[in-house]
C-alpha positions in Angstrom: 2.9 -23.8 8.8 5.7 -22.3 10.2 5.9 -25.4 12.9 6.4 -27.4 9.7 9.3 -25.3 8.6 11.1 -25.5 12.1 10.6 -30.0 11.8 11.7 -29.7 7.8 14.5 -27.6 9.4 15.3 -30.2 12.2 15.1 -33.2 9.4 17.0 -31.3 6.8 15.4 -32.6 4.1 11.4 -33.4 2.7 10.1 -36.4 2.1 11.5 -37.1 -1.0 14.8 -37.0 0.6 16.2 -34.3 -1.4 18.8 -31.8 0.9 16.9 -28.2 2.6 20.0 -26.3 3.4 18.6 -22.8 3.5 15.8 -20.9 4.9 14.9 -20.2 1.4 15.1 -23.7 0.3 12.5 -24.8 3.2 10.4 -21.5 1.6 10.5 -23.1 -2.0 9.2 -26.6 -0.2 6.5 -24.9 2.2 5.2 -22.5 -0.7 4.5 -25.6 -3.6 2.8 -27.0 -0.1 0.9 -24.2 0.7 -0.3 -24.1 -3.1 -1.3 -27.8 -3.1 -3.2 -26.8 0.0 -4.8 -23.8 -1.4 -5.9 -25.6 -4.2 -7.5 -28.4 -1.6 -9.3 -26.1 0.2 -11.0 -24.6 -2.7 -12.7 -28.1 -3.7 -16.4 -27.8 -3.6 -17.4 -28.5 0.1 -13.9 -28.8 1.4 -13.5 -28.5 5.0 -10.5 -26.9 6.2 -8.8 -27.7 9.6 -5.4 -26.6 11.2 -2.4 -28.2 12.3 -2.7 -27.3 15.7 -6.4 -28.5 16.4 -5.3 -31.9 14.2 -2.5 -32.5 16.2 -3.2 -31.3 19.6 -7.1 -30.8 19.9 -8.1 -34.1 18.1 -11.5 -34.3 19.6 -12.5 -30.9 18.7 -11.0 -32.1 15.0 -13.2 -35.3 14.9 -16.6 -33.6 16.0 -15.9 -31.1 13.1 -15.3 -33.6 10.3 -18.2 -35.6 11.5 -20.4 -32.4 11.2 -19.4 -31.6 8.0 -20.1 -34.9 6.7 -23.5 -34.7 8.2 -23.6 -37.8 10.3 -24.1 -38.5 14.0 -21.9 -40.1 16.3 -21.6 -39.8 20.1 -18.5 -37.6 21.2 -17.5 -40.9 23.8 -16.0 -42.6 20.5 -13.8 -39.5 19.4 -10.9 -40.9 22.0 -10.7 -44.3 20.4 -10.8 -42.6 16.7 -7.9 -40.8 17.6 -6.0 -42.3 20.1 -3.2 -44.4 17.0 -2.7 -40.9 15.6 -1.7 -39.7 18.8 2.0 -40.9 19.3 3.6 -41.7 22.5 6.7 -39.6 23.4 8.5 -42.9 21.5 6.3 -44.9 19.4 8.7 -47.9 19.7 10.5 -47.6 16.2 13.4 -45.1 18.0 10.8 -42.4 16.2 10.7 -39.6 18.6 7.8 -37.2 18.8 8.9 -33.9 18.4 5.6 -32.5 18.1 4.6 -29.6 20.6 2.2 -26.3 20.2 3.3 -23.8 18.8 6.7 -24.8 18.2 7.8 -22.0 16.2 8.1 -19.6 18.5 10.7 -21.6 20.2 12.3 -22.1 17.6 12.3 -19.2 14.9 13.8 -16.1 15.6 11.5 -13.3 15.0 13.2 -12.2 11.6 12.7 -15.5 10.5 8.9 -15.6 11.3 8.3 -12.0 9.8 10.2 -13.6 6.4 7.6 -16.3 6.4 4.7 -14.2 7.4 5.4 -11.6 4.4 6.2 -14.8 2.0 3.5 -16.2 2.4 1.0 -13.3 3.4 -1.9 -14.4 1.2 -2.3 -18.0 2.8 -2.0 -16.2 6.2 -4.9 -13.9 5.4 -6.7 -16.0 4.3 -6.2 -19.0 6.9 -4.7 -17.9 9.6 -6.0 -13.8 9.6 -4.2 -13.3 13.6 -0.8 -14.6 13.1 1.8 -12.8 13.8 5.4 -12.8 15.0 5.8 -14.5 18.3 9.1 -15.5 20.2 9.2 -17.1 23.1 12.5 -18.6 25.4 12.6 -21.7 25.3 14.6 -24.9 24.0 15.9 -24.8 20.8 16.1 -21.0 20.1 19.7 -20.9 20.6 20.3 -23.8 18.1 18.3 -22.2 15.0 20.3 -20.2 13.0 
């Protein structure tokens, strides 16, 4: 989640195009996500996968769905299931992909990820039980304020 903070940072605004000019305005947006999310996961047999495995480890993502679901389908066809959600560096609408692993710790100064870690310390537990503050140099650091 904190990648998502560091993109809603870079965009300046969610979805519904209203202005995030804070750190604590992107915590309000993340946190009604994070609920939403919560609540998701707690459906009867809801299956529960991370951004990171979605976006960068599709194949391992696919052969977990397709378990859960209980069906059968050779791991050869994974690559053409996911190979439109996997954008080119430009997808040819001037839409660049600024996706990249572990982007936050690029990107958010330490402070800022120990603010989002204690925010939100219940979904971390819960999801995501080894995350911790991690900063590394990199592009970008210097531009996050």
């Amino acid at each position: 989640m904190r990648d998502v903070v560091t993109r809603l940072r870079e965009m300046g605004r969610p979805r519904n195009g209203s202005q995030l000019e804070t750190l604590d305005e992107l915590m309000q947006h993340i946190g009604r996500n994070l609920t939403f999310a919560t609540e998701w996961a707690d459906m009867p047999d809801a299956l529960v996968v991370n951004y990171e495995d979605t976006a960068f480890h599709g194949e391992r993502t696919c052969a977990a769905i397709v378990e859960h679901l209980g069906l059968t389908l050779s791991p050869g066809i994974f690559p053409f299931l996911i190979r439109d959600v996997q954008a080119p560096e430009n997808d040819g609408r001037n839409k660049k992909r600024t996706a990249l692993p572990k982007r936050h710790r690029r990107e958010m100064s330490a402070e800022e990820q120990a603010v989002f870690l204690d925010r939100f310390a219940a979904f971390y537990e819960r999801f995501m039980p080894d995350a911790r503050v991690d900063v590394e140099e990199g592009e970008g650091q210097d531009e996050v304020a």
